[in-house]
C-alpha positions as CSV (number, residue, x, y, z in Angstrom):
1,X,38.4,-12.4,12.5
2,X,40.3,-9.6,10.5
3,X,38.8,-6.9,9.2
4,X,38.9,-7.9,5.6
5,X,38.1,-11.0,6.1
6,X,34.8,-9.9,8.4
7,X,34.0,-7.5,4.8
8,X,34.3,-10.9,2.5
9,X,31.9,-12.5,4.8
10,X,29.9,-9.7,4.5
11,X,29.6,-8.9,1.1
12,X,29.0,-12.7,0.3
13,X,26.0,-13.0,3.0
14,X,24.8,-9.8,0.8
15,X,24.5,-11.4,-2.6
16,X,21.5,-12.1,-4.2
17,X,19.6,-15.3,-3.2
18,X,19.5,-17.4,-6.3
19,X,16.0,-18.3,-4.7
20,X,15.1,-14.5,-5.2
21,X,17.1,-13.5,-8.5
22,X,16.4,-9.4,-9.1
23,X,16.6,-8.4,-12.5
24,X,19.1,-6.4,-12.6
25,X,22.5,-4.9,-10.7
26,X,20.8,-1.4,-11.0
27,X,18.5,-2.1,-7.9
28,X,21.2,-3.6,-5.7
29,X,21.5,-6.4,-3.5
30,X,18.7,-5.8,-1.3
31,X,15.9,-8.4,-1.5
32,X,13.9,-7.5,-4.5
33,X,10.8,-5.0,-4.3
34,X,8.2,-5.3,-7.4
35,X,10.3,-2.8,-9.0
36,X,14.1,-4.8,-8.4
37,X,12.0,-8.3,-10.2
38,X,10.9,-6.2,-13.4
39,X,14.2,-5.2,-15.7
40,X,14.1,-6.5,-19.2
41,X,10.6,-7.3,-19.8
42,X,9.2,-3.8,-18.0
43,X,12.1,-2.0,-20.2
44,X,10.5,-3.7,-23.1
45,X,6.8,-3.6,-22.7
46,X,7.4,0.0,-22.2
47,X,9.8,1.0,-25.4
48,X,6.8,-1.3,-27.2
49,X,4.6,2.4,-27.1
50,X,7.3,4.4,-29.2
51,X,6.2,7.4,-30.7
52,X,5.3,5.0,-34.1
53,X,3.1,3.1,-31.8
54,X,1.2,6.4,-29.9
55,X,0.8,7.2,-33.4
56,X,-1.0,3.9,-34.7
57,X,-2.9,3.7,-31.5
58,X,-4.1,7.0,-31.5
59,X,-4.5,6.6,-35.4
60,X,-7.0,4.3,-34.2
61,X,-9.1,6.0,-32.1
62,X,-9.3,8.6,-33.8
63,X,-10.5,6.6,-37.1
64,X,-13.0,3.9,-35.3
65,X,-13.5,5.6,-31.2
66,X,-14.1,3.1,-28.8
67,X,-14.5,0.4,-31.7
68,X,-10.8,-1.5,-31.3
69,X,-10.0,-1.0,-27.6
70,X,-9.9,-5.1,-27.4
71,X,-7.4,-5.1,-30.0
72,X,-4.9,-4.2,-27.5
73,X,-6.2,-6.4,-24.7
74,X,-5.7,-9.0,-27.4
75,X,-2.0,-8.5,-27.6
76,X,-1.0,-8.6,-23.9
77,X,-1.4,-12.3,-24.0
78,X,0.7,-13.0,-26.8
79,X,3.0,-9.7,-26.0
80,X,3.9,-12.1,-22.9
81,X,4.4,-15.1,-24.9
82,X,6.9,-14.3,-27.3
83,X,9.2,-12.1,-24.9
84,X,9.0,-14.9,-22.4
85,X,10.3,-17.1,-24.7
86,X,12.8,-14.6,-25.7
87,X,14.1,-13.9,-22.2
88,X,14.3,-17.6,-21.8
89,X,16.8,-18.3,-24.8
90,X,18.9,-15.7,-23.7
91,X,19.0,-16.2,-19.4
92,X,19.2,-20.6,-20.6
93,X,22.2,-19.9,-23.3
94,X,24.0,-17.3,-22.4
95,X,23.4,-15.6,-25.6
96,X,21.3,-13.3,-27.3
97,X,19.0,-14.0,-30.2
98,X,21.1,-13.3,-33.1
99,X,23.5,-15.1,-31.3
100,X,21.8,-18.3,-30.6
101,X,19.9,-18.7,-34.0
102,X,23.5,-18.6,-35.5
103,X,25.0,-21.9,-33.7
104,X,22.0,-23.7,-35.1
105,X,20.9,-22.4,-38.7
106,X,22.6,-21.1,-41.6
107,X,24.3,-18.2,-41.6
108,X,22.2,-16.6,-45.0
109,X,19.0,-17.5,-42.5
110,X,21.1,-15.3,-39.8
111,X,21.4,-13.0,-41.9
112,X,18.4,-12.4,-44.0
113,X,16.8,-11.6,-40.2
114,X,19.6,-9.2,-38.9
115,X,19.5,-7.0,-42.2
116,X,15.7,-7.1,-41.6
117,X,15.7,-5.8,-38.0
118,X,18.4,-3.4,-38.9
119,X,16.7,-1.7,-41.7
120,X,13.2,-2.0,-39.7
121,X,14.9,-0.1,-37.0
122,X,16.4,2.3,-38.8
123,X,13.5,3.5,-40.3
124,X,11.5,3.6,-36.6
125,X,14.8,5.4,-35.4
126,X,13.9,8.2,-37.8
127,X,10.3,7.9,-37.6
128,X,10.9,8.2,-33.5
129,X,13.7,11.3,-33.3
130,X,11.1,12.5,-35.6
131,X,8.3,12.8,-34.0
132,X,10.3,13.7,-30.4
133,X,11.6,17.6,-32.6
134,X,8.0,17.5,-33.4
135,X,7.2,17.5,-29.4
136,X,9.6,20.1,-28.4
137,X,8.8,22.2,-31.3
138,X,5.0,22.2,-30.4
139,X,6.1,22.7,-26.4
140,X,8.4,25.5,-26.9
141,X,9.3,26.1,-31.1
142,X,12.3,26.5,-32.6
143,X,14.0,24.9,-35.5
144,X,13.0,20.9,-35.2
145,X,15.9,19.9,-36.6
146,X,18.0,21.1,-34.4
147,X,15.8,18.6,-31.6
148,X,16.5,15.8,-33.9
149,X,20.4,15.7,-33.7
150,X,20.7,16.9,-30.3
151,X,18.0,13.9,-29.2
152,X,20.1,11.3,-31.2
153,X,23.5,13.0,-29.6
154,X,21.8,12.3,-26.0
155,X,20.9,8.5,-26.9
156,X,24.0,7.6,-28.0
157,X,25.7,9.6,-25.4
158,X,23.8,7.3,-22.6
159,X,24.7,4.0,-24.1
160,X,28.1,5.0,-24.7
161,X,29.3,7.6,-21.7
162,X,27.2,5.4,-18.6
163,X,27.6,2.4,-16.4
164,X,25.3,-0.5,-17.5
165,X,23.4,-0.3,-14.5
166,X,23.0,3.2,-14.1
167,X,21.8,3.2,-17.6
168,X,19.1,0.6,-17.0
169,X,18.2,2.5,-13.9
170,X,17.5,5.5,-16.1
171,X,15.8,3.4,-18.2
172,X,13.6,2.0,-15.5
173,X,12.9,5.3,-14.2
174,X,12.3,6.5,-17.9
175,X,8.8,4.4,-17.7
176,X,7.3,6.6,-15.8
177,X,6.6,8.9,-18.3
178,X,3.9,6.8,-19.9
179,X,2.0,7.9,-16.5
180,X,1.5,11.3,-19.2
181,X,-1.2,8.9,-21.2
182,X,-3.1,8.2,-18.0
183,X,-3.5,11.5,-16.8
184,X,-4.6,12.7,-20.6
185,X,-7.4,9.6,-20.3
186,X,-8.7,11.4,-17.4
187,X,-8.9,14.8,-18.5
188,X,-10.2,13.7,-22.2
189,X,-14.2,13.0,-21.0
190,X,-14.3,9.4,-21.9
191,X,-17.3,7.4,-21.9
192,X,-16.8,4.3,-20.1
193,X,-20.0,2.5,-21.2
194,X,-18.5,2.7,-24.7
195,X,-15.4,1.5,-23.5
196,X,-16.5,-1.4,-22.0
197,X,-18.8,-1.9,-25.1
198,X,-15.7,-1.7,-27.9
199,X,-13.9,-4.4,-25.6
200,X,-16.5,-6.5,-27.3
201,X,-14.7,-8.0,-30.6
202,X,-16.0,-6.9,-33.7
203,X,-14.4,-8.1,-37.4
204,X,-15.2,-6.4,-40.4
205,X,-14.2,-6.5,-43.7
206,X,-13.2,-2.9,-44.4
207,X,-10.2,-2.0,-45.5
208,X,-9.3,1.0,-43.0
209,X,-10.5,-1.4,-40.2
210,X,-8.3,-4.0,-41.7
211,X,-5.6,-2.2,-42.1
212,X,-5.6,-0.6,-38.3
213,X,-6.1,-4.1,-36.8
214,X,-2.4,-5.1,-38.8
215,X,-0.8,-1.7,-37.8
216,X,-1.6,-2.0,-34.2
217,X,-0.3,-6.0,-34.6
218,X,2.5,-4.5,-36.2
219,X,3.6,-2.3,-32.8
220,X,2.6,-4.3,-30.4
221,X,4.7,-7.7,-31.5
222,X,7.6,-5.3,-33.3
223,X,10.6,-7.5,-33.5
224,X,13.0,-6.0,-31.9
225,X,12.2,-6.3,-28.8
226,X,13.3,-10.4,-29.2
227,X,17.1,-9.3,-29.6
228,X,16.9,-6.7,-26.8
229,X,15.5,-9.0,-24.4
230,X,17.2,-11.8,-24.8
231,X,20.4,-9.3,-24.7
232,X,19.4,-8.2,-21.4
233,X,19.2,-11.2,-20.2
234,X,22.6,-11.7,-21.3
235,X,23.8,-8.4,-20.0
236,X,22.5,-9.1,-16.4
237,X,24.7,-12.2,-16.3
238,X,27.3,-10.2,-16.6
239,X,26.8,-7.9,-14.0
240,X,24.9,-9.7,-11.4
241,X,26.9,-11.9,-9.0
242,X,26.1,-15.5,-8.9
243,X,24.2,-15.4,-12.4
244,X,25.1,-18.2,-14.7
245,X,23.3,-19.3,-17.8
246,X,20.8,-22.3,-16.8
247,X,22.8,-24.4,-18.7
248,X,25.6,-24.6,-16.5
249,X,23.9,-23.6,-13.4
250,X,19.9,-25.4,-13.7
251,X,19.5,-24.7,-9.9
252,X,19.1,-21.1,-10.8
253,X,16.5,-22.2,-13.1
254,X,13.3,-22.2,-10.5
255,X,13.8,-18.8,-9.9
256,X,14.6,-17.5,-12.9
257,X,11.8,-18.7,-14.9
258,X,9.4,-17.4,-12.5
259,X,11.0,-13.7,-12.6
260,X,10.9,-13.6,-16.7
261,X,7.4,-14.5,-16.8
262,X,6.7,-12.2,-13.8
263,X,8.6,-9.5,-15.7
264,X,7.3,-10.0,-19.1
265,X,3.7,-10.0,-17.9
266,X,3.7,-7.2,-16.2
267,X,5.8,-5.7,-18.9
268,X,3.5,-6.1,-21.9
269,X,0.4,-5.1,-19.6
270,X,1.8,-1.9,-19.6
271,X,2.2,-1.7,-22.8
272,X,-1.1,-2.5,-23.4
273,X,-2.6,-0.7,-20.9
274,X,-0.8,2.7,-22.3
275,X,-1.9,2.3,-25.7
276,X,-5.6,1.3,-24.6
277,X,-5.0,5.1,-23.1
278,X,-3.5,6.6,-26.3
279,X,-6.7,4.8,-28.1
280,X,-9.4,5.7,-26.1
281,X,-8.0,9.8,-25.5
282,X,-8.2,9.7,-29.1
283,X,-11.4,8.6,-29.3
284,X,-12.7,10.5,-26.2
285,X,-11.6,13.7,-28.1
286,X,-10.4,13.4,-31.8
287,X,-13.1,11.1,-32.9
288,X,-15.8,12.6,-31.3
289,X,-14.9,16.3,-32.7
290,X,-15.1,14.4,-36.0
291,X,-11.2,14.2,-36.7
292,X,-10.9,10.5,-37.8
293,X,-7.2,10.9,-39.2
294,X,-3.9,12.0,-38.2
295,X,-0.7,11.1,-39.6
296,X,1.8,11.4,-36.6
297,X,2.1,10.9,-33.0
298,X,2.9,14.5,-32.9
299,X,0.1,15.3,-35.3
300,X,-2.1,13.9,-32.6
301,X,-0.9,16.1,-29.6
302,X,-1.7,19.0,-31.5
303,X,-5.3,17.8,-32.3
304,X,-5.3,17.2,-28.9
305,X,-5.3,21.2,-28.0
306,X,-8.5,22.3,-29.0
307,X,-10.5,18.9,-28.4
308,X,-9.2,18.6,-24.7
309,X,-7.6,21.4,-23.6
310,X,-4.0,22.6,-23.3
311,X,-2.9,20.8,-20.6
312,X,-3.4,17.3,-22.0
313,X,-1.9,18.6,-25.1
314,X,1.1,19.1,-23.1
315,X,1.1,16.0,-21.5
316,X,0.6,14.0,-24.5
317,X,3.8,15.9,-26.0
318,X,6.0,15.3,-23.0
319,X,5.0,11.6,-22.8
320,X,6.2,11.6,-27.0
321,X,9.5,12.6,-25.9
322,X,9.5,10.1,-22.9
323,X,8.8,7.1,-24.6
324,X,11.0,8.1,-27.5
325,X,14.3,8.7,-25.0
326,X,13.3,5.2,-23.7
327,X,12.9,3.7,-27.6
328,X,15.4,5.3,-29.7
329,X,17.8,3.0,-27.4
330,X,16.4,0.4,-27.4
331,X,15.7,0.6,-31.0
332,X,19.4,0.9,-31.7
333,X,20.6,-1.1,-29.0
334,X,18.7,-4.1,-30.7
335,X,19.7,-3.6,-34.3
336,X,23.6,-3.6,-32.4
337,X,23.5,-7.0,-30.4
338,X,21.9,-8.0,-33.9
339,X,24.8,-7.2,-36.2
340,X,27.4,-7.8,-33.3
341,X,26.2,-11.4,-32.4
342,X,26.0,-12.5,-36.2
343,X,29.7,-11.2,-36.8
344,X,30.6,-12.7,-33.5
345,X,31.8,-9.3,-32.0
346,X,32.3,-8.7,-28.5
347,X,29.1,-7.1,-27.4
348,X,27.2,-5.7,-24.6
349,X,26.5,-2.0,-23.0
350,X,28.0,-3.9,-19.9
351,X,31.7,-3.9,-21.3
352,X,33.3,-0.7,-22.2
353,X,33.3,1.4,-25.5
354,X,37.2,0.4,-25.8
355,X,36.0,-3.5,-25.4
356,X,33.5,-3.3,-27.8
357,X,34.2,-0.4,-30.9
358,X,32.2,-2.4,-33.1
359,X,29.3,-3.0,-31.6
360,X,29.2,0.6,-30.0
361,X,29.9,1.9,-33.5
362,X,27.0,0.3,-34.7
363,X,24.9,1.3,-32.3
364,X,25.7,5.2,-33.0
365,X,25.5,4.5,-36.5
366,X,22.1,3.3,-36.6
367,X,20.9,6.3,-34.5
368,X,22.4,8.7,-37.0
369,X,21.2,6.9,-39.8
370,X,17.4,7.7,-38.1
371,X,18.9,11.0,-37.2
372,X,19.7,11.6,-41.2
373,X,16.2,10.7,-42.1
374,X,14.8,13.6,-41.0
375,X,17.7,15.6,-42.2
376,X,17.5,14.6,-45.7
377,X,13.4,15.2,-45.7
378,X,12.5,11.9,-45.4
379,X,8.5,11.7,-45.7
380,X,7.9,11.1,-42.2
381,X,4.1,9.1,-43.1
382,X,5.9,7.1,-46.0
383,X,8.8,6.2,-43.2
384,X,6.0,5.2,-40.4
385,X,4.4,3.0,-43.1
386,X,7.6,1.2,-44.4
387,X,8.2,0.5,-41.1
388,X,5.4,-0.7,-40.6
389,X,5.7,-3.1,-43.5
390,X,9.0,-4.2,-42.8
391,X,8.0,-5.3,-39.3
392,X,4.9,-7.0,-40.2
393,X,7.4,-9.3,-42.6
394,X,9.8,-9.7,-40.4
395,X,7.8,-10.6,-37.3
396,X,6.2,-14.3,-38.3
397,X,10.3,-15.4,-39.2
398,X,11.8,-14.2,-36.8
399,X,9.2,-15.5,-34.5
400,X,9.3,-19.1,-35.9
401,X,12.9,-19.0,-35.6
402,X,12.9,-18.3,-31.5
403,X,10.0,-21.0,-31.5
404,X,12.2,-23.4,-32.6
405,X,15.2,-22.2,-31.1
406,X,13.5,-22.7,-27.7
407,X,11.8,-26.0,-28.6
408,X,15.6,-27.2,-29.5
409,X,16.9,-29.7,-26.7
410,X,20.5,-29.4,-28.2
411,X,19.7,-25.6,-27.8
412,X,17.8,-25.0,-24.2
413,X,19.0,-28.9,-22.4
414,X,16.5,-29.5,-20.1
415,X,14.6,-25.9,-20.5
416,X,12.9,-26.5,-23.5
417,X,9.9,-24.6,-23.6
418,X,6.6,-26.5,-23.1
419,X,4.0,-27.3,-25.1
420,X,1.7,-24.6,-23.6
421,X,4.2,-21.7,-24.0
422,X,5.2,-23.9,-27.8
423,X,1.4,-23.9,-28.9
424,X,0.6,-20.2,-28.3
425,X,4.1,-19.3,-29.6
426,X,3.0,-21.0,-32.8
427,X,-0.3,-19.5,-32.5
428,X,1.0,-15.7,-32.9
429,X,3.4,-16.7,-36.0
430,X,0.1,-17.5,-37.4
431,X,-1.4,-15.0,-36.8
432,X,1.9,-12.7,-37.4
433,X,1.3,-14.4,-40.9
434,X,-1.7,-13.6,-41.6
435,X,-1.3,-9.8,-40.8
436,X,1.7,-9.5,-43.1
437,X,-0.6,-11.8,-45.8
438,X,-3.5,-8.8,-45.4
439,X,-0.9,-6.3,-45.3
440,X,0.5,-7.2,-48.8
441,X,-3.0,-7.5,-49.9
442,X,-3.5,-4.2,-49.3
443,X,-0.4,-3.0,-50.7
444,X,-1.1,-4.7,-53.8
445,X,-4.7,-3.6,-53.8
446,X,-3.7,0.0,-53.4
447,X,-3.9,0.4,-50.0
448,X,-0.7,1.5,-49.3
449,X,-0.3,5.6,-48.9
């Protein structure tokens, strides 16, 4: 045998099982490890705790103390739901969200959502590179300003400058910095009787409690993360030999089914095991000093100082900046395969800047529009709430849409979702619904700030 044919056989006895799909190119072609199955969904479940969301959570705490800790272990159930489904569209299709409601609905429905997402987005981009100057101000001063552009310079930098699957390595690797949020739980002197006593539901009718309960809805299903997972789905087509939309390859579909539900799971737990953290530090130590309401995620490092010490005000600042390097990207990164799909663009951080100008256009563009926020003197409480807002509006739609998307045979073939994974989808529109209904109540009631 030559030599180059002994390297063909080679390299071919080295791809990927289809048996054992990995999620992504970034963790090579050995066979996968816990941390080569999780890609999408982990990426996801962990941009999910931006700094908007360590704000609301720790908002939370610090207003009712151990009181809402199940409302996060409420979420993780239907966390998993509707990015399962969303990974599904996009690894059965070949296409991302945008993308796939467009070949089956109007194009003003299209439409109506991607303008929503992008203006949701851009206001969480400029709440987020907000509250990461904030950080570094607090760590070391110095104008916070300054932090702002240069963070927003970085983000676009990395999506722009890096290899796909180095840039969802870095990603990967990026989610380690919510391990700040577990360390701060341990020096923050919780009680865990109370803890287990606020998993407990509780309802009232108070409009502070009802208003938490529809922020922390509001972050925990944020929209966004349907077009980026589906998009990655689609990305690690691309890039992973052998990978082929189930459509055209349904023996892949065993497999793959089981690693997006796998990697969604574990994903949203994450998620909601971080902001459980955020939510009972708070409590441990703002709440219980008698502080029952801060206005930023940065706000609540620096309540954090004298409450728990400087240390865990530290870590909670370095876990802002974390999250928000891992969010601001993904933020903007949605809000592009958005736009890009609708118009029919080429897309994808997998192909080059020169392949795809638009879509990498729109992508920086959004990310200076968050940077110019801040710039301008944007109120940074009045941005956290409209965002706020706009995703609570947006999320029941745009979650009915990838309901029926996925239920649709002439969509999905033979990988329809099933009525299991159709019910509970349909369960958390309803309940998406009935968050947005309080939160205009509210709003019309004078609740809003």
């Amino acid at each position: 045998m030559s030599g180059g044919e002994a390297t063909a056989k080679e390299a071919e006895e080295n791809l990927p099982d289809p048996e054992e799909e990995v999620a992504s190119s970034a963790v090579g072609t050995s066979r996968p490890r816990l941390l080569g199955v999780l890609g999408p969904g982990l990426i996801s479940g962990a941009s999910d705790d931006d700094p908007v969301a360590i704000g609301t959570y720790a908002q939370a705490g610090a207003a009712f103390g151990y009181g809402l800790c199940w409302l996060p272990v409420l979420c993780w159930p239907l966390m998993a739901v509707v990015q399962e489904i969303s990974g599904r569209i996009g690894r059965t299709t070949g296409r991302g969200l945008a993308g796939a409601i467009g070949r089956h609905y109007p194009s003003w429905l299209l439409w109506a959502c991607v303008l929503l997402i992008l203006f949701a987005n851009t206001v969480a981009l400029g709440a987020d590179l907000g509250a990461m100057g904030d950080a570094v101000a607090l760590l070391i001063g110095g104008p916070r300003l300054l932090y702002v552009v240069l963070f927003a310079a970085l983000c676009i930098g990395m999506q722009v400058f890096l290899r796909y699957t180095r840039y969802v390595s870095i990603l990967k690797w990026t989610t380690l910095s919510l391990l700040a949020y577990f360390a701060a739980v341990a020096l923050a002197g919780v009680e865990w009787g109370e803890v287990a006593r606020g998993l407990v539901p509780r309802l009232s009718l108070d409009e502070g409690w009802i208003t938490a309960v529809v922020a922390v809805f509001g972050v925990a299903l944020s929209p966004f993360l349907l077009f980026w997972q589906s998009a990655q789905e689609v990305e690690d087509q691309r890039v992973m030999p052998r990978r082929e939309p189930l459509l055209r390859a349904p023996d892949q579909a065993t497999a793959a089914l089981k690693r997006i539900r796998l990697d969604t799971v574990v994903g949203m737990g994450v998620a909601v095991l971080v902001g459980l953290a955020i939510m009972v530090t708070a409590a441990a130590t703002l709440h219980a000093k008698g502080t029952t309401s801060i206005a930023s995620s940065a706000e609540a490092a620096e309540a954090l100082r004298p409450a728990a010490g400087d240390f865990a005000f530290a870590l909670f600042a370095l876990g802002i900046i974390g999250t928000g390097l891992l969010a601001v990207p993904v933020l903007a990164g949605s809000a592009a395969y958005a736009i890009g799909e609708a118009c029919r663009w080429p897309v994808g951080l997998s192909r080059g800047p020169q392949e795809a100008k638009a879509f990498y256009g729109t992508l920086a563009a959004a990310t200076a529009m968050g940077a110019a926020f801040n710039v301008i003197g944007v109120d940074p409480i009045r941005a956290l709430y409209w965002s706020a807002v706009v995703n609570g509006v947006a999320a029941a739609p745009l979650l009915a849409l990838t309901v029926l998307v996925a239920s649709r045979r002439d969509a999905m073939g033979e990988f329809t979702i099933g009525p299991t994974l159709r019910a509970a989808g349909w369960a958390t529109v309803a309940l998406l619904a009935a968050s947005a209904a309080a939160m205009a109540f509210l709003a019309f009631g004078g609740g809003s700030p």
